[in-house]
C-alpha positions as CSV (number, residue, x, y, z in Angstrom):
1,X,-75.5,-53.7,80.6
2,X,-79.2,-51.8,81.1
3,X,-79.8,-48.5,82.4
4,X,-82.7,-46.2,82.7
5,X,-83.8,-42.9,84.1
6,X,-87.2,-42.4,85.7
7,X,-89.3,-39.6,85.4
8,X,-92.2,-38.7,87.8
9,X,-94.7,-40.1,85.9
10,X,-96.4,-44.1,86.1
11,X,-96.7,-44.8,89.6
12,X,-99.3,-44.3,92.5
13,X,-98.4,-41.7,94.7
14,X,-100.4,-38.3,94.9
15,X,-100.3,-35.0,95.9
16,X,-96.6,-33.5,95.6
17,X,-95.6,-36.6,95.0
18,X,-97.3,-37.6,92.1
19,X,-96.9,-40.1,90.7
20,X,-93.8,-42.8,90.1
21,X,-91.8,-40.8,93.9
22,X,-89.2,-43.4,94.7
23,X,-88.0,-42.0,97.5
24,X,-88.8,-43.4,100.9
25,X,-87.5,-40.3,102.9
26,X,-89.5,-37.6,101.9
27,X,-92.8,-37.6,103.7
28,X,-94.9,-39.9,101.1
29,X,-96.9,-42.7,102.0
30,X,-94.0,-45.4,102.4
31,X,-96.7,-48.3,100.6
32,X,-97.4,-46.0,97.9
33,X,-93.0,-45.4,97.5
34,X,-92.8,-49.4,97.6
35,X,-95.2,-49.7,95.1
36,X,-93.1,-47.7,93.1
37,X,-90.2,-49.4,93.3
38,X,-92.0,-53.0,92.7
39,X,-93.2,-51.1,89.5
40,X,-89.8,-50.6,88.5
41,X,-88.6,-53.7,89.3
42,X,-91.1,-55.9,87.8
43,X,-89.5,-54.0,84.2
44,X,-86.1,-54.2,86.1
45,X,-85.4,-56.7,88.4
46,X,-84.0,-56.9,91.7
47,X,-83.3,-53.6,93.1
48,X,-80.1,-51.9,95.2
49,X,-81.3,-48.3,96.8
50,X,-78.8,-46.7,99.0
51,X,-79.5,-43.8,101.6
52,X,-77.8,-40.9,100.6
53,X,-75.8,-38.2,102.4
54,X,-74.0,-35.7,100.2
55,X,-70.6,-38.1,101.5
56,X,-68.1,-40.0,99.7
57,X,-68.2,-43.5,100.9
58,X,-69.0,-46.0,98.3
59,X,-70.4,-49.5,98.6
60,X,-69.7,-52.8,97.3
61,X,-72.7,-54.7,96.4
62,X,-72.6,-58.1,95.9
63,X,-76.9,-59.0,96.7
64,X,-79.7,-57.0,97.5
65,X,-80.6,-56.5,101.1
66,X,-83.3,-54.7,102.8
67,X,-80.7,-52.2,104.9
68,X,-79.9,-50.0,102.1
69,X,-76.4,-49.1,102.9
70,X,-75.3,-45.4,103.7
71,X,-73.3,-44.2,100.4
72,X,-73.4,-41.9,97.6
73,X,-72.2,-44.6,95.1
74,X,-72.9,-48.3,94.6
75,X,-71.1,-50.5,92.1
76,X,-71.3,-53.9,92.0
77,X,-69.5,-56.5,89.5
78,X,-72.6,-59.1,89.9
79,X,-75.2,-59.5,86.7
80,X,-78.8,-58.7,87.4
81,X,-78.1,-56.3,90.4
82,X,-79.7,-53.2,89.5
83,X,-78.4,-49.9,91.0
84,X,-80.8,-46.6,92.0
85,X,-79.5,-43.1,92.3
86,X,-82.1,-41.2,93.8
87,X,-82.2,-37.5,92.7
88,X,-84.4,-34.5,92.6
89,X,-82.0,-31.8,90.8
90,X,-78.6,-33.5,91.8
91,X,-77.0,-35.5,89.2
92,X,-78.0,-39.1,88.4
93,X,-74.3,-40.8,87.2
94,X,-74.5,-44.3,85.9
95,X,-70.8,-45.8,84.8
96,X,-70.5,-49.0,83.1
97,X,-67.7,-51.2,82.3
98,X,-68.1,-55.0,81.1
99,X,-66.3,-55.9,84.7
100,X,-68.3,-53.5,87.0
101,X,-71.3,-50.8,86.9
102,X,-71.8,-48.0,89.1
103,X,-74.6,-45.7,90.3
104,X,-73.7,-42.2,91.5
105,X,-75.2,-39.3,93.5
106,X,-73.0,-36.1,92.2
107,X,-74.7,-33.0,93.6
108,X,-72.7,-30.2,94.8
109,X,-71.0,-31.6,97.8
110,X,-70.0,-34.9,96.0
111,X,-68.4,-32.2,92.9
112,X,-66.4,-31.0,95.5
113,X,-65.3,-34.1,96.9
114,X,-64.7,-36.0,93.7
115,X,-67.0,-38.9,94.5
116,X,-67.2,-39.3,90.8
117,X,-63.2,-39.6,90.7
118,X,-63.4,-41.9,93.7
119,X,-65.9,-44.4,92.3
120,X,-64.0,-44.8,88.9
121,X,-60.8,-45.2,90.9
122,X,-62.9,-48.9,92.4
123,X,-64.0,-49.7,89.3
124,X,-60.5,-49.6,87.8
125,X,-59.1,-51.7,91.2
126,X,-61.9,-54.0,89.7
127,X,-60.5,-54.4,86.6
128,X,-62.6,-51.8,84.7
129,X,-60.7,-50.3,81.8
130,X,-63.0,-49.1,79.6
131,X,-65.8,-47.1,81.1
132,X,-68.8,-45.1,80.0
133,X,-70.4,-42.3,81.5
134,X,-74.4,-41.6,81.1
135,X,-75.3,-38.6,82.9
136,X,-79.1,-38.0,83.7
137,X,-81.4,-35.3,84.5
138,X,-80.5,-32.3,86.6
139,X,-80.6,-29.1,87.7
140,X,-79.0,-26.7,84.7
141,X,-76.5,-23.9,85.0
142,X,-78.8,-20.8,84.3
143,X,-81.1,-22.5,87.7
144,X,-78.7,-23.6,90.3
145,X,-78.2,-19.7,92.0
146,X,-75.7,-19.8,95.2
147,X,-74.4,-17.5,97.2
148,X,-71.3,-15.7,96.1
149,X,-69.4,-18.1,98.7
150,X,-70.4,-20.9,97.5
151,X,-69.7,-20.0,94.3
152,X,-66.5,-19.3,94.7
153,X,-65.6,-22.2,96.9
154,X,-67.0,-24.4,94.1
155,X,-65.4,-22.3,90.7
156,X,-61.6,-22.7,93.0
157,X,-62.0,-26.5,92.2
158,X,-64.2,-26.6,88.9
159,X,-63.7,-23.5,86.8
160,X,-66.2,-25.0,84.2
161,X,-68.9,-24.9,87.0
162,X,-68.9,-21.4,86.9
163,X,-72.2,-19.6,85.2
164,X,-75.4,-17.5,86.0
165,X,-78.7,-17.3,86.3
166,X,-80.7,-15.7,83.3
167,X,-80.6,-12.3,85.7
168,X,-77.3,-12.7,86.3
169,X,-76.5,-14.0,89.8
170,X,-74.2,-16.6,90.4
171,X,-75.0,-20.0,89.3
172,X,-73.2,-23.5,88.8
173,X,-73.5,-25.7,86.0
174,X,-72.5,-28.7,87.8
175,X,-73.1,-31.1,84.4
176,X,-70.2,-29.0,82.6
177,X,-67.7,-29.4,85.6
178,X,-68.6,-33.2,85.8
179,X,-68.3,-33.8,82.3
180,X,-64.6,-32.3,82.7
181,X,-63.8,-34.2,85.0
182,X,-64.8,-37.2,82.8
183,X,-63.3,-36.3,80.2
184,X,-60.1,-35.7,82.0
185,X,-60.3,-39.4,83.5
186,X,-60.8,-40.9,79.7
187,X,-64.6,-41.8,80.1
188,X,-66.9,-42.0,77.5
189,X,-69.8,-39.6,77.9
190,X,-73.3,-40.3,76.8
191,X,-75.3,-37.2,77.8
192,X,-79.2,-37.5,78.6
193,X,-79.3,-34.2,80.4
194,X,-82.8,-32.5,81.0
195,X,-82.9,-29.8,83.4
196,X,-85.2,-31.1,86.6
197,X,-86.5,-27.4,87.4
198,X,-87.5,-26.7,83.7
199,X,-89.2,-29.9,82.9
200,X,-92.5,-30.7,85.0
201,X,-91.8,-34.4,84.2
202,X,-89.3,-34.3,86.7
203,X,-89.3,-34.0,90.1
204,X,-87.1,-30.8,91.8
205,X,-86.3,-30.1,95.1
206,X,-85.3,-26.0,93.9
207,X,-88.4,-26.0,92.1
208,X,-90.8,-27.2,94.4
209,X,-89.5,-28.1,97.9
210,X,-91.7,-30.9,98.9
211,X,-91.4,-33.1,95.9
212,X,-90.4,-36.5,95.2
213,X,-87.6,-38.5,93.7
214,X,-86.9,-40.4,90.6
215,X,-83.5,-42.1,90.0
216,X,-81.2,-43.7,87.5
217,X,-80.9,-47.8,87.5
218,X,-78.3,-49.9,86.0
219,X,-76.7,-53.1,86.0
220,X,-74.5,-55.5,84.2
């Protein structure tokens, strides 16, 4: 098993961008995004992306194909495949198992409707028994603010989520409610948290707006 998480530094793009944006749908030059991802892969090897949606369908990948499927979780139980999560303050979660890995997009939405819960269930139908959790850089409790709703809405269903901002207005800690989960499913967690709005290494969407996106890899 291999896994990494990017950072926004090493590639070519500019601007907003700059430098190592691996995302190809968020107004960057699309030859300086697929220069990116030949950077990567020339370190990685072959290369699944996957458009993401805030959903729960997960995908089955068994090559690499141009069409990058519609999903917010790949796993695949075929060596050298390499799996991208692309992320700009959601969570990056990478699950490995020595029968299947999995790459998957856990933002708010996909904490509500336990995509992370989902995918392990696949893995297991696969024949994963052991499993390990790395969880990469995010947005942190004290900078995700929501409304009160929202807040609510997501606390009802992840009490550990719950948390505010450094003046005091609602927040979520999404890494604490997905490490409960985890923990409550039996997972091994290896935790390579950074918070994507206080590090300038990382790309954020709540920081910045316009921005790009790095994104977790692994494979068997």
């Amino acid at each position: 098993m291999n896994f990494r998480f990017t950072n926004r530094t090493g590639g070519v793009s500019t601007g907003a961008f700059a430098s190592l944006n691996l995302g190809s749908h968020v107004g960057d030059q699309l030859s300086d995004v697929l220069r990116n991802r030949q950077i990567v892969s020339e370190s990685l090897g072959s290369i699944q992306f996957m458009k993401q949606v805030h959903g729960e369908r997960i995908a089955i990948i068994e090559s690499t194909v141009d069409d990058e499927p519609t999903a917010d979780a790949l796993i695949t139980g075929i060596p050298g495949i390499n799996l991208a999560v692309q992320v700009a303050d959601c969570i990056p979660l990478l699950l490995s198992s020595p029968e299947a890995v999995a790459a998957v997009h856990v933002g708010r939405k996909g904490l509500v409707n336990d995509i992370s819960k989902k995918t392990l269930d696949v893995m297991r139908h696969m024949g994963s028994t052991s499993i390990q959790a790395f969880i990469g850089p995010s947005i942190c409790g004290r900078c995700y603010e929501v409304s009160e709703d929202i807040y609510s809405q997501v606390v009802a269903l992840h009490p550990r989520s719950a948390s505010r901002t450094s003046l005091q207005k609602y927040a979520l800690d999404l890494p604490a409610a997905l490490r409960e989960v985890l923990d409550s499913e039996g997972v091994e967690i290896i935790d390579h948290t950074i918070c994507t709005v206080e590090n300038h290494d990382l790309f954020s969407f709540r920081r910045d707006g316009v921005t790009g996106r790095q994104a977790g890899f692994i494979s068997l």
